[in-house]
C-alpha positions as CSV (number, residue, x, y, z in Angstrom):
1,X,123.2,139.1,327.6
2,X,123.5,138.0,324.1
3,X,127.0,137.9,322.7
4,X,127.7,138.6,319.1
5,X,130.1,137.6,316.4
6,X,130.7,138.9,313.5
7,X,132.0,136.8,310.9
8,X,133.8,138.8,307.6
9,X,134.7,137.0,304.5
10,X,137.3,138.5,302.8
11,X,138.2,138.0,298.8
12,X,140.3,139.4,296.3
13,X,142.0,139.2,292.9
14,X,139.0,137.3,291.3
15,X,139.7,138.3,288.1
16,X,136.8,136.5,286.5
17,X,133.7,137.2,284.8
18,X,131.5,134.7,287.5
19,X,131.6,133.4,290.4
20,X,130.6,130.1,288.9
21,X,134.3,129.4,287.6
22,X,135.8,130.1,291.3
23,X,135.7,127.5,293.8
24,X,132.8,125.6,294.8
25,X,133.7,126.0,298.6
26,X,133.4,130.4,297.8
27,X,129.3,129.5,298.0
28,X,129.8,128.1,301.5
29,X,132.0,130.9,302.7
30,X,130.0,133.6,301.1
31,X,126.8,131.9,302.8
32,X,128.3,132.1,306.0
33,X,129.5,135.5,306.3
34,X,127.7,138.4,307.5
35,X,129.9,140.8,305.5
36,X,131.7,139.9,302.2
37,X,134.6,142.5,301.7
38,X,136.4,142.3,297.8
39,X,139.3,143.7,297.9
40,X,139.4,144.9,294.2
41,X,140.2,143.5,290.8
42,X,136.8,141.8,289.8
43,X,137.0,142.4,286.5
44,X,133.9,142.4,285.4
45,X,131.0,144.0,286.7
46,X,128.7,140.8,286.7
47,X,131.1,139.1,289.2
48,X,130.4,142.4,291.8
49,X,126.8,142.2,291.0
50,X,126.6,138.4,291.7
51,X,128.4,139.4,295.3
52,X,125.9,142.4,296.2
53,X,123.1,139.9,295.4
54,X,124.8,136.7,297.1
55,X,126.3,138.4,300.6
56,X,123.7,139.6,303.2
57,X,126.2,142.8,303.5
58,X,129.2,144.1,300.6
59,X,131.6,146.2,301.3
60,X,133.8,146.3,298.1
61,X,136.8,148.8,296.1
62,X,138.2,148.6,293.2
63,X,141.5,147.5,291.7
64,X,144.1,148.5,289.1
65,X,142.3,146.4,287.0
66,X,138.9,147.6,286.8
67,X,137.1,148.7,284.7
68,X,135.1,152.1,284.8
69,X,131.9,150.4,284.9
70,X,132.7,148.4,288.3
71,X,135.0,152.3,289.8
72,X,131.3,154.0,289.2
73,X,130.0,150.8,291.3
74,X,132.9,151.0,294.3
75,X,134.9,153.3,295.6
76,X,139.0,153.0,295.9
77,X,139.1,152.8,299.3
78,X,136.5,152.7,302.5
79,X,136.3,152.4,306.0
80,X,133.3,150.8,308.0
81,X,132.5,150.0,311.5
82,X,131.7,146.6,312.8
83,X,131.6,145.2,316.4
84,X,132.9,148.5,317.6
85,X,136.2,147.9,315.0
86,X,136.9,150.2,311.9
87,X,138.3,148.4,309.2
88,X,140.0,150.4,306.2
89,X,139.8,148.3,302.7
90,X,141.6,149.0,299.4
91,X,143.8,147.7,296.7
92,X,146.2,150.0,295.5
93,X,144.3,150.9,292.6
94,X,147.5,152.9,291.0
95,X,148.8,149.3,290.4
96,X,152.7,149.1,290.8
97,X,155.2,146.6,292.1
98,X,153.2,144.6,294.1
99,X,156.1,144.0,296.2
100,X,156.8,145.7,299.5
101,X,153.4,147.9,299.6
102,X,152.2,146.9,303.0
103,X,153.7,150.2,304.1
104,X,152.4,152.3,301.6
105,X,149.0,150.7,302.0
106,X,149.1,151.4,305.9
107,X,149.7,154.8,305.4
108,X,146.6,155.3,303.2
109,X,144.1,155.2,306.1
110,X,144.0,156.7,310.0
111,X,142.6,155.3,313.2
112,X,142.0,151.8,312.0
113,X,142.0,148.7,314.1
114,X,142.4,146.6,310.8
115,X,143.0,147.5,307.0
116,X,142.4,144.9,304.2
117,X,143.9,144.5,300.8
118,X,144.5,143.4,297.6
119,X,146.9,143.2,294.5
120,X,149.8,140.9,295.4
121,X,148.3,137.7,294.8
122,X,149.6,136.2,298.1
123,X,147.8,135.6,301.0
124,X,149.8,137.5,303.9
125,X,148.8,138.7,307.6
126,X,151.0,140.7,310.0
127,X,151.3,144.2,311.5
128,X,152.4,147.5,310.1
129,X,153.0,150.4,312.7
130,X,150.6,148.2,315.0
131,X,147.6,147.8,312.9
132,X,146.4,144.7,311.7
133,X,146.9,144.1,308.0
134,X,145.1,141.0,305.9
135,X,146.0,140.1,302.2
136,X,143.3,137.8,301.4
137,X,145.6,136.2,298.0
138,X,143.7,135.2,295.6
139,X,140.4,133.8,295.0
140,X,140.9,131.0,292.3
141,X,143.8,129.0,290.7
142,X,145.9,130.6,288.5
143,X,148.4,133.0,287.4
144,X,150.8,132.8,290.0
145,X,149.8,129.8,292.7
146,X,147.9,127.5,292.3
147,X,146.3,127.9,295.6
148,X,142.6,129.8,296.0
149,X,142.6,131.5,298.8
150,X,140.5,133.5,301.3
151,X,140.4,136.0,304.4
152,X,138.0,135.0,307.4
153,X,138.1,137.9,310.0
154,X,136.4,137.6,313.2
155,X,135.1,140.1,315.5
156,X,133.7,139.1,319.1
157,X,133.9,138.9,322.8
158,X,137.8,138.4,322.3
159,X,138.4,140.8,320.0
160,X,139.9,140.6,316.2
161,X,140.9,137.3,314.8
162,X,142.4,137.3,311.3
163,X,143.0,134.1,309.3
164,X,144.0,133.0,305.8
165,X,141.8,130.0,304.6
166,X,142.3,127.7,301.6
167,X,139.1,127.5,299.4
């Protein structure tokens, strides 16, 4: 019996026009993930297009901060299946306080084992009415930390793993 595991990368925030300017160490990750998930505002549609073209599967929404051109590319919100897990992804795309939304953002999706999001900046993992919720933080250094940071989720033989990596 073979036993597979899936490995997600999960981003957000990039708010850059390439992937060139974020870090180095993003290539790696990308490379060895079997689904990269952005978690919304890209900014510019040529950063989502170098992603569909880099990750060997995409699953991305958009953000409060995108433009119309990357909202006809993604959707808002979406839920996939992977290694017998649905995983809900959005970033609250109405903007707001980014303060305190974990709630609100749980209650956007049903029958989830895991939801991931954007829009606060900061890298943050816990539970909200006992599903699994992953704020990947930002992908490069700026604006409000100067840490780059990154979502690894993995799905196998023991189940869901969620972690927050430095890049």
């Amino acid at each position: 019996m073979r036993l597979i595991v899936t490995r997600i990368l999960v981003v957000s925030d990039t708010h850059s026009k390439s992937l060139s300017v974020l870090p180095k160490a993003l290539f790696k990750e990308i490379a060895a993930a079997d689904v990269v998930v952005h978690c919304g505002d890209y900014t510019s549609l040529s950063l989502l297009q170098e992603l569909k073209n880099l990750a060997k599967r995409f699953v991305g929404v958009y953000g409060n901060m995108d433009t119309v051109d990357i909202r006809q590319e993604v959707s808002r919100k979406t839920v996939f299946d992977i290694g017998g897990k649905k995983i809900g992804v959005t970033h609250p795309y109405w903007g707001g306080e980014p303060f305190g939304i974990e709630e609100t953002i749980a209650k956007e999706f049903r029958n989830v084992d895991l939801i991931l999001f954007g829009h606060t900046h900061d890298a943050w993992t816990g539970t909200v009415d006992g599903i699994t919720l992953l704020n990947p933080g930002q992908a490069y250094s700026a604006y409000n930390t100067d840490k780059a940071t990154a979502g690894i989720v993995t799905i196998g033989t023991e189940g869901l793993k969620v972690e927050i990596i430095s890049l």
